[in-house]
C-alpha positions, 0 to 999 in steps of 0.5 A: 650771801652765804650759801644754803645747802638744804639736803632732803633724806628719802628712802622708799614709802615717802610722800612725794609732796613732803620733798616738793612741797618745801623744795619748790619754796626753796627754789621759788627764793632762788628764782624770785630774790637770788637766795642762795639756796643749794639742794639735794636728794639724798638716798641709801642707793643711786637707784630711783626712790619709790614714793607712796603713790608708785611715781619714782624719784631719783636721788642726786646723792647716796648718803655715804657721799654726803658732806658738810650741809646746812640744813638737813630735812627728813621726808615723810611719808609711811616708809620714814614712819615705819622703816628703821636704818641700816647700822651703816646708814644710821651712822653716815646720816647721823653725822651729817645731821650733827654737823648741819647748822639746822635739822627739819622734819616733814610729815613722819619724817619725824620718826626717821629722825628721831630714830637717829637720836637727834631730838632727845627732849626737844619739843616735835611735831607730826601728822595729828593721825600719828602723834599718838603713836609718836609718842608712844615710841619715842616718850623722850620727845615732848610732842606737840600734838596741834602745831602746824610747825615747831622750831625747838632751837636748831630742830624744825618739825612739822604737820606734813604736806602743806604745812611743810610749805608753811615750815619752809617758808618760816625757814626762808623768812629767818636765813632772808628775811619776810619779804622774800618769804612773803614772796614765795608765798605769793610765787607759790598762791598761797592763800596765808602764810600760817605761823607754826602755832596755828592749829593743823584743822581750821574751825571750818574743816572741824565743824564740816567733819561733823555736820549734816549736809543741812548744818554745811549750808548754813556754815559756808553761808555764815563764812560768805557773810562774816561782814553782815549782823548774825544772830542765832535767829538768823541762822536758825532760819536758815536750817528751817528749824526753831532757834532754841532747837537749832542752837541745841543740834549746833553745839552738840553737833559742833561743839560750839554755841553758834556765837563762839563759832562765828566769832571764832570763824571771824577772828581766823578771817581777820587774821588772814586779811592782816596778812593784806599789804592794805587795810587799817585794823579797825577797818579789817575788824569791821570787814568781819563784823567787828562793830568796836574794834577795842572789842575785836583786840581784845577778841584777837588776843584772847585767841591767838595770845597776840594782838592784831598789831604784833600778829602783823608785824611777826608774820605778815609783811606789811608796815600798815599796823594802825 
């Protein structure tokens, strides 16, 4: 097999686990499969890279060594989104990254890279806190404001810390396919392997943020029991409150009705348990509640734009699709 050099660009202020996330998913696919995954730490200086949280990184390379790479990842983190290269750096980087077969970003490494020039009406993403000033700076990108990860041709970006594992993983699965992606994920216990289209907050994270604590119990309770008949009646109960009044505070609270909210939390359950090398898809539609399974497709591909059937195929590593 050909050989994959992977060259991670650092300078002071990155997040440390934009480097690591992804490089451990690398080095996972050398250990678990033999792929031939080669990597190094790029720096101005051979001096020790001072990350955000203080810990110290010393680089393998300074960037006027570098040579011939395949891929080429810029790490994110406050220093990459606010610091600009130096004339000399910005000419041996831009070089390096014009010649590699592939371009990735992590976090606000999208900022360093499109400072070079490399992403001129490409479609990008970053961290939802900064796409707004993203935008801003650079109105030549298309910017992808909810992708976890996208790919525009050779250029890779994504949404920063773990769904930079999830962009690594999506790179290993293209260089050696998805059952050694799928391995790496299981090395790294991840609970999903998540398709750069998912949107960087779950249902359950958005309707947490704006809760009360008597709205959080009934929410864990309706993502411990998916399985089970709920009803508005049923919830309502829960929170001590009349049904009419409960489903009223929900959807100003939320901003779902209680019945899209848990058919939306039961389609995002399925579509974890697809990810399961077991279990027929009528059977996952019934373990989340799906009484009629031409019902739960028809859900599934209404929200993802994919059937449950394509879903497994493109993303999971599993043949059991019936």
């Amino acid at each position: 097999m050909d050989e994959h050099h992977v060259t991670f660009i650092v300078m002071d202020g990155i997040q440390v686990l934009d480097l690591f996330g992804p490089l451990e998913a690398f080095a996972a696919a050398r250990e678990l499969s033999g792929s031939p995954y080669l990597w190094q730490i790029a720096s101005s200086t051979d001096q020790p890279v001072r990350t955000e949280s203080g810990s110290r990184i010393l680089p393998d390379v300074k960037f006027e060594q570098l040579e011939k790479t395949d891929t080429v990842v810029f790490v994110g983190g406050q220093g990459p989104r606010t610091t600009s290269f130096s004339s000399t750096e910005h000419l041996h980087i831009s070089r390096l990254a014009k010649s590699a077969r592939r371009i990735a970003t992590v976090c606000t490494g999208t900022f360093a890279m499109a400072r070079l020039g490399l992403a001129s009406n490409k479609t990008v993403t970053t961290h939802w806190r900064y796409t707004d000033e993203l935008e801003k700076q650079f109105p030549e990108l298309n910017i992808d404001k909810q992708a976890l990860f996208v790919k525009d041709g050779s250029l890779w970006s994504s949404a920063g810390i773990t769904a930079g594992i999830d962009m690594a993983l999506a790179i290993i699965a293209e260089d050696c396919g998805s059952a050694v992606s799928t391995s790496v994920a299981r090395q790294l216990v991840m609970y999903l392997k998540r398709p750069g289209n998912q949107a960087q907050f779950s249902e359950f994270l958005i309707a947490q943020s704006g809760s009360t604590s008597r709205f959080s119990d009934v929410l864990t309770w309706v993502a411990d029991n998916l399985h089970e008949q709920i009803d508005v009646a049923k919830l309502a109960e829960l929170a001590n409150m009349s049904s009419r009044h409960f489903s009223r505070l929900f959807k100003k609270t939320t901003g779902s009705t209680p019945a899209q909210y848990v058919e939306q939390m039961r389609l995002d359950r399925a579509r974890i348990l697809l990810g399961e090398v077991n279990g027929r898809v009528h059977q996952i539609a019934l373990s989340v509640g799906f009484t009629n399974p031409d019902s739960f497709c028809r859900a599934f591909e209404r929200r993802f734009s994919t059937t449950p059937k394509k879903y497994r195929a493109q993303f999971c590593n599993s043949r059991e699709v019936l």
